[in-house]
C-alpha positions as CSV (number, residue, x, y, z in Angstrom):
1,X,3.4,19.6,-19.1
2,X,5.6,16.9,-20.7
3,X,4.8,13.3,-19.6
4,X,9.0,13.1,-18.1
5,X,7.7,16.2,-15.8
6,X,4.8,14.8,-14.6
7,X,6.6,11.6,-13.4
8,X,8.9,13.6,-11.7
9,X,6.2,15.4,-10.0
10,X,4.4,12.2,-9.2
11,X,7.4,10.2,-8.0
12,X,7.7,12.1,-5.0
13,X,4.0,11.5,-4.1
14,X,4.3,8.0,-4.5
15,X,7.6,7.5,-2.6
16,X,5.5,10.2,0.4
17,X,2.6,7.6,0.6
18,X,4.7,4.6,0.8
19,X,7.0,5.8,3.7
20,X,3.4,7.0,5.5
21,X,1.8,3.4,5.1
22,X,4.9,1.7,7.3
23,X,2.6,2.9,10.0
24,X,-0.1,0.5,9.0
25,X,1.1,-2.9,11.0
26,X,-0.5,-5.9,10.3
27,X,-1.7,-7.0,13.9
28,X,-1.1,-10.3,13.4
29,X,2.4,-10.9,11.7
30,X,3.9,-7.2,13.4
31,X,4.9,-5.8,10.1
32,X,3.7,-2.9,8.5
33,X,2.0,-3.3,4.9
34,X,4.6,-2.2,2.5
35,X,7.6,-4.2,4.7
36,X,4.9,-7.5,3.8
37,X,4.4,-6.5,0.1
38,X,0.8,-5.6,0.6
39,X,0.5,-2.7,-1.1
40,X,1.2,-3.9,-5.2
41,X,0.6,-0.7,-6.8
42,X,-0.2,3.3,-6.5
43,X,-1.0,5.3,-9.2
44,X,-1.0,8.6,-8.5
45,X,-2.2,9.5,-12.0
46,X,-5.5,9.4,-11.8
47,X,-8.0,11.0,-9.3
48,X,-9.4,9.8,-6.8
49,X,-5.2,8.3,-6.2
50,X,-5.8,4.5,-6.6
51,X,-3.8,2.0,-4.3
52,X,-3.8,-1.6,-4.7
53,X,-3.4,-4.5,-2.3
54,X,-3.7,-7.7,-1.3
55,X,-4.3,-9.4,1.9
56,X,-2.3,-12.0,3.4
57,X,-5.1,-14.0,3.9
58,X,-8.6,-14.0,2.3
59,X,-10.4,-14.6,5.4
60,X,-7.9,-12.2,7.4
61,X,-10.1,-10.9,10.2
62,X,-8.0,-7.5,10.4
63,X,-8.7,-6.7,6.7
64,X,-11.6,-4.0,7.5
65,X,-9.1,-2.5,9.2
66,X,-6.3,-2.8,7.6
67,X,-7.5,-1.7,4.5
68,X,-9.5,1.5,6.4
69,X,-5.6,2.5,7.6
70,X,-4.4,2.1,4.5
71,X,-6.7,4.4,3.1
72,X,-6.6,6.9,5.8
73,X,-2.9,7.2,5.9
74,X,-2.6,7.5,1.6
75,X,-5.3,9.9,1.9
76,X,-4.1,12.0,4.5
77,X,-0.3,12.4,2.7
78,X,-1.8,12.6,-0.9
79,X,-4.3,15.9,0.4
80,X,-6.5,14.3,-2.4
81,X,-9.3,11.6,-2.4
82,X,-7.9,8.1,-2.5
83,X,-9.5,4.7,-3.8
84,X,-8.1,1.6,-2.2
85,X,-8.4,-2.0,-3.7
86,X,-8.6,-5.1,-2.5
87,X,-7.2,-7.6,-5.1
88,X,-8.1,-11.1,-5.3
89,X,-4.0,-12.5,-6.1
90,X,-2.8,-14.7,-3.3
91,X,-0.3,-13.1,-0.9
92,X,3.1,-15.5,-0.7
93,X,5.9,-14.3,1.3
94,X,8.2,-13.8,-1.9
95,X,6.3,-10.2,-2.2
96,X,7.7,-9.0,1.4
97,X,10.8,-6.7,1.2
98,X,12.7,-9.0,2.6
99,X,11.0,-12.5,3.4
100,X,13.6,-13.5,6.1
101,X,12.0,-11.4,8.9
102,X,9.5,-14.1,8.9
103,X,11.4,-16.7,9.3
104,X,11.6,-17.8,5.7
């Protein structure tokens, strides 16, 4: 399998977990995850599937839960184990799709 055919074949796996995790709403703000910019990178490359994230805040007292959905969800499209990470970067609202639905 060439590496141009596996992208193609991982693309759509990507693009399946993405749409799936605009069901995971931040409680708080009313936005789901990938319209905040929360979810910085999959990698559907590697096994388990590795999604990275950040949290709007570091004391946010949803992330528990946020971060079970978001594994739950990516899990549940994939049909393969998924690893979710928390990363340490700072969330800033220049990450969000489109920062104005905050206000900014």
């Amino acid at each position: 399998m060439t590496e141009e055919h596996v992208q193609q074949v991982e693309a759509p796996l990507e693009e399946k977990i993405r749409e799936a995790l605009r069901r995971v709403v931040d409680p708080e703000l009313h936005l789901d995850v990938i319209a905040l910019g929360l979810i910085r990178e999959i990698d559907t490359s590697v096994s388990p599937v590795v999604l990275k994230m950040v949290l709007t805040t570091p004391f946010c007292p949803f992330a528990p839960w946020m971060v079970k959905q978001v594994h739950e969800v990516a899990e549940k499209v994939a049909g393969v184990p998924v690893k979710v990470e928390v990363l340490q970067q700072q969330w800033h609202p220049e990450m969000m799709e489109d920062p104005s639905l905050l206000g900014f």
